[in-house]
C-alpha positions in Angstrom: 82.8 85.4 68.9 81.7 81.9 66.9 79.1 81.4 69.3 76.6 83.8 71.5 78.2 84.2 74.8 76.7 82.4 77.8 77.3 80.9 81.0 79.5 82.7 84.0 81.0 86.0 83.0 82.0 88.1 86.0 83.0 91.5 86.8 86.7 92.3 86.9 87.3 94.6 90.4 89.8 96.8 90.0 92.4 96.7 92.3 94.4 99.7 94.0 97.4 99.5 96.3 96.7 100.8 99.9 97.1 104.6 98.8 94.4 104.5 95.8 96.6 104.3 93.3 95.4 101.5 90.7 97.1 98.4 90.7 97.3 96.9 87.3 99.8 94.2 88.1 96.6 93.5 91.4 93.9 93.5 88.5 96.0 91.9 86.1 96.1 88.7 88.5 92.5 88.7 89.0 92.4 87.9 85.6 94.4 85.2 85.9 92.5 83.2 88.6 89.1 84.0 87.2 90.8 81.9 83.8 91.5 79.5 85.8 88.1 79.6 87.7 86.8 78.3 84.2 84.6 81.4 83.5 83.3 82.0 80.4 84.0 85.5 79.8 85.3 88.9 81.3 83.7 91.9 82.0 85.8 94.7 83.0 85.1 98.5 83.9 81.8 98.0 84.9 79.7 99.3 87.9 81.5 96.7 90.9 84.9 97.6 88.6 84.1 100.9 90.8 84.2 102.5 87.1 83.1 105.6 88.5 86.2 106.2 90.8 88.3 105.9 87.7 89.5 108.9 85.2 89.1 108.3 81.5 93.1 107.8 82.0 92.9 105.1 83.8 89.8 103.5 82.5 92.1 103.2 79.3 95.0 101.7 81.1 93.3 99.3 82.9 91.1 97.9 79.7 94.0 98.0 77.6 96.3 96.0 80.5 93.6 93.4 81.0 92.5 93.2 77.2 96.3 92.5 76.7 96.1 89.6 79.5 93.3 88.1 78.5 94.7 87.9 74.8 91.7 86.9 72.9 91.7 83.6 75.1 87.6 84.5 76.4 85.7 87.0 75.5 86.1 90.1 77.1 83.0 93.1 77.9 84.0 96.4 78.2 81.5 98.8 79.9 81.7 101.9 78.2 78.6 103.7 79.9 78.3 107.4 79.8 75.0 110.0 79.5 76.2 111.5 76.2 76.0 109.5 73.6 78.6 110.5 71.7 81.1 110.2 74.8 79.8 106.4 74.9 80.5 106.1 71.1 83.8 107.1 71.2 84.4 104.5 74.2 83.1 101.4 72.7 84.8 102.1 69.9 87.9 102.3 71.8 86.8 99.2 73.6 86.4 98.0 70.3 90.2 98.4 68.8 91.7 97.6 72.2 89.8 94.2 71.7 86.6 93.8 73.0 84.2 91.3 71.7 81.2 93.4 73.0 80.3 96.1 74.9 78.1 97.2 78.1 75.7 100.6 78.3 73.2 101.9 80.9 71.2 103.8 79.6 71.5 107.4 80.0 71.3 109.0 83.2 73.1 111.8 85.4 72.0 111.7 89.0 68.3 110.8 90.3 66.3 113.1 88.0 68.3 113.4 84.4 67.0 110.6 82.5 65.8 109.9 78.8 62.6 108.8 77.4 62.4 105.6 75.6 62.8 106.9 72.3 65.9 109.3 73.2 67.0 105.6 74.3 66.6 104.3 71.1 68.1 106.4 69.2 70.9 106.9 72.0 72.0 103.0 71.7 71.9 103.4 67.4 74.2 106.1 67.7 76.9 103.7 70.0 76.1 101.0 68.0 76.6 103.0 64.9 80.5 103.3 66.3 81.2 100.1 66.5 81.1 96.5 64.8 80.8 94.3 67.7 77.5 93.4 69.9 76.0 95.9 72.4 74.4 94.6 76.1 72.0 96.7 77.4 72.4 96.7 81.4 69.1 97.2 82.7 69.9 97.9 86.5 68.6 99.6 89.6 71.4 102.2 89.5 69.9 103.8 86.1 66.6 106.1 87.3 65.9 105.8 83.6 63.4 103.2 82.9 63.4 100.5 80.8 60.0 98.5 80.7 60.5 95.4 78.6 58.1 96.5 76.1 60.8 98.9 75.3 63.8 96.6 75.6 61.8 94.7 72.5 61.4 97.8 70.3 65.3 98.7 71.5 66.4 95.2 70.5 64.1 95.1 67.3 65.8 98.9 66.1 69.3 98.0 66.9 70.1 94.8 65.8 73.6 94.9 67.5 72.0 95.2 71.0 71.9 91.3 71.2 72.5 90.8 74.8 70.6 92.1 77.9 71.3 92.2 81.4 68.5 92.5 83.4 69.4 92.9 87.1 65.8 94.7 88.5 63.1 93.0 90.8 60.8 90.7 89.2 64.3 90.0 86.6 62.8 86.2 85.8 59.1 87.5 85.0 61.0 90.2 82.5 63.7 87.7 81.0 60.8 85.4 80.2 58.8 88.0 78.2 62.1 89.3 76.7 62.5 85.6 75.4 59.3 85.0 74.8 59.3 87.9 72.4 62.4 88.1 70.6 63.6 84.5 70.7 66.6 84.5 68.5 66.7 88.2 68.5 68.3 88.2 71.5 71.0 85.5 71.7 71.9 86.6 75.4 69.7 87.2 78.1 71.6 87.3 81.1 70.8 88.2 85.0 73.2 89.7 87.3 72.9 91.4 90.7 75.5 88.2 92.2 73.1 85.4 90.5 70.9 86.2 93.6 67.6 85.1 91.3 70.2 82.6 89.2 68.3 79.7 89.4 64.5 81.6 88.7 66.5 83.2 86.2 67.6 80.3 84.3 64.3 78.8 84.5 62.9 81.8 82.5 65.4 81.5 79.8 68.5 83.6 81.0 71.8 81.8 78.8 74.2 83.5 81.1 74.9 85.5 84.0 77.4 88.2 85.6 78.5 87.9 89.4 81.1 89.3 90.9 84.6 87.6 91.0 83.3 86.1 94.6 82.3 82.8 93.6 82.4 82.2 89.7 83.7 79.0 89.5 81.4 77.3 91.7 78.4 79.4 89.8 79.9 78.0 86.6 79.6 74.4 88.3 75.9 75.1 89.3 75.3 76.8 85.3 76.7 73.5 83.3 74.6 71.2 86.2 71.5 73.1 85.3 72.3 72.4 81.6 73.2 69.3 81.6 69.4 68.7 82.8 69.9 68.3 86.8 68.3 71.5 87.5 67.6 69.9 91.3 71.5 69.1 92.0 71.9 72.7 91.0 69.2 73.9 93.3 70.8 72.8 95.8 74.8 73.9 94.9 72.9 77.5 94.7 70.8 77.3 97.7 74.1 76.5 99.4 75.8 79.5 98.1 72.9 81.5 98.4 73.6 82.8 102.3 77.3 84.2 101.1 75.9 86.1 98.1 73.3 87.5 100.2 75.6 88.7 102.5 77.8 89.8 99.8 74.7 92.3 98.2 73.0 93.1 101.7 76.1 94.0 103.7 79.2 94.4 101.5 78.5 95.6 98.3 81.3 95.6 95.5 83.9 94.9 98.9 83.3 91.5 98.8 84.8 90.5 96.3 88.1 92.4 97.3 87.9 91.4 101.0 88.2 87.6 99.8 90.4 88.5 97.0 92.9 89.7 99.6 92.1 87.4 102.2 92.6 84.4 99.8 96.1 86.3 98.8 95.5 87.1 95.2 95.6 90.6 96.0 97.3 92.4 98.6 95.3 95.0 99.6 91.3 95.2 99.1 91.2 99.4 99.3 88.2 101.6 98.0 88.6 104.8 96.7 86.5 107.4 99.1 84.2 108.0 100.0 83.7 104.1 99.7 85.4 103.0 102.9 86.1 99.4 104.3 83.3 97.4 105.8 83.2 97.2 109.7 85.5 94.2 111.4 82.7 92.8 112.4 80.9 92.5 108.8 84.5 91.3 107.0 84.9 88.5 110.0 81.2 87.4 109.1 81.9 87.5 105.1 84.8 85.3 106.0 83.6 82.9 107.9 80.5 82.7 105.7 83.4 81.9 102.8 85.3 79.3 104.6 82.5 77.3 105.4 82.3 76.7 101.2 85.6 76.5 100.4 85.9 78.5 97.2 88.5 78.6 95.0 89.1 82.3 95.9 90.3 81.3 98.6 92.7 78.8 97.8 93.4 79.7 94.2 96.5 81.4 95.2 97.8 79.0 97.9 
């Protein structure tokens, strides 16, 4: 990358056919509309990628199919999270030669109770980023029981110079962006927010650069993102405040399924499956989540029409 990454990079589902096989050719075409959706960069594998329904197999297929889409045309995140370090070394660097231009890491963590202290952290991230030439984002989310206070995300981004990007998708995410920035200024070219841009505009305000949503509603976030640049942070207020009630709805009620629910609905997949135990959302919920969509008009739904 020429240029620190910013704006709208979203998650990449994967897709699978009705029988939980994955569907490259499915996730493959997600690709292709979120291009068009005028997103800024790709981030595939990751947590609402249902990355921990895949085998290692098919975590390799599927970033080497969309890495070979995506063709060095936007920058492309691979989530390579694991609890040993040296499994998540050996996946970024596979990231790496498949193409990525940066990769994604929880910290370490197995289940509720097997966490790491923040300087098994440290010296968990300079081993990845010892792997690999490219940048490391550090996903600080509420899935991860490990903690990461920001006074450790500072000594993390001060040790390991290649962790240059931090997602930060906690409660309270705008108070800790602000004293991430505050602290490391250029040190960290890209603080980003995620959970759906739910806090995107508090966010922004504190001095996110970027954010990663799902593949709901990019291209109108990316609309709200270069509005709030541009210096009309009250015209984007409002585009977000509009949108606000479907994201809600998309994290309080629907989870990753969103995304596939509309995907399907607006016929760029063909079917919006889970692997179990993650079943389908009630009728009633995906009637909701659909109506709540056509009142905006998003290009998901009319992308491939």
């Amino acid at each position: 990358m020429s240029a620190p990454l910013a704006g709208v990079v979203p998650v990449v589902p994967t897709i699978f056919h009705d029988d939980e096989t994955v569907d490259l050719a499915g996730t493959a075409r997600v690709v292709d509309y979120l291009m068009d959706a005028g997103v800024d960069g790709l981030c595939l594998l990751a947590n609402y990628s249902e990355q921990f329904s895949l085998t290692d197999a098919e975590r390799d297929a599927t970033a080497r199919t969309l890495l070979e889409r995506i063709a060095g045309r936007l920058p492309a995140i691979v989530t390579t999270s694991h609890y040993s370090a040296r499994v998540a070394a050996a996946r970024s660097r596979a990231a790496q030669d498949m193409g990525a231009a940066m990769v994604m890491i929880m910290p370490p963590f197995f289940g509720a109770s097997l966490t790491a202290g923040g300087p098994a952290v440290i010296e968990y991230f300079k081993q990845v980023a010892g792997a690999i030439g490219i940048p490391v984002m550090v996903q600080d989310a509420p899935m991860s029981p490990t903690p990461l206070p920001a006074s450790l995300l500072i000594d993390l981004v001060r040790q390991v110079p290649q962790v240059q990007y931090a997602k930060i998708e906690v409660p309270q995410a705008a108070d800790k962006l602000h004293e991430l920035v505050s602290a490391l200024g250029d040190r960290l070219p890209g603080p980003f927010d995620g959970e759906e841009s739910v806090t995107l505009i508090p966010d922004l305000d504190a001095g996110a650069t970027g954010t990663m949503p799902s593949s709901m509603v990019p291209a109108e976030l990316g609309q709200i993102v270069r509005r709030y640049r541009s210096g009309d942070r009250a015209g984007a207020m409002g585009a977000w405040e509009d949108l606000l009630p479907l994201i809600h709805f998309e994290n309080r009620q629907c989870g990753l399924r969103a995304q596939k629910i509309l995907l399907a609905e607006g016929g760029i997949i063909a079917s919006d499956r889970t692997r179990a135990p993650l079943g389908p959302v009630s009728p009633r919920i995906r009637r909701g989540l659909i109506e709540l969509a056509a009142r905006r008009d998003p290009l998901i739904m009319r992308w491939a029409r």
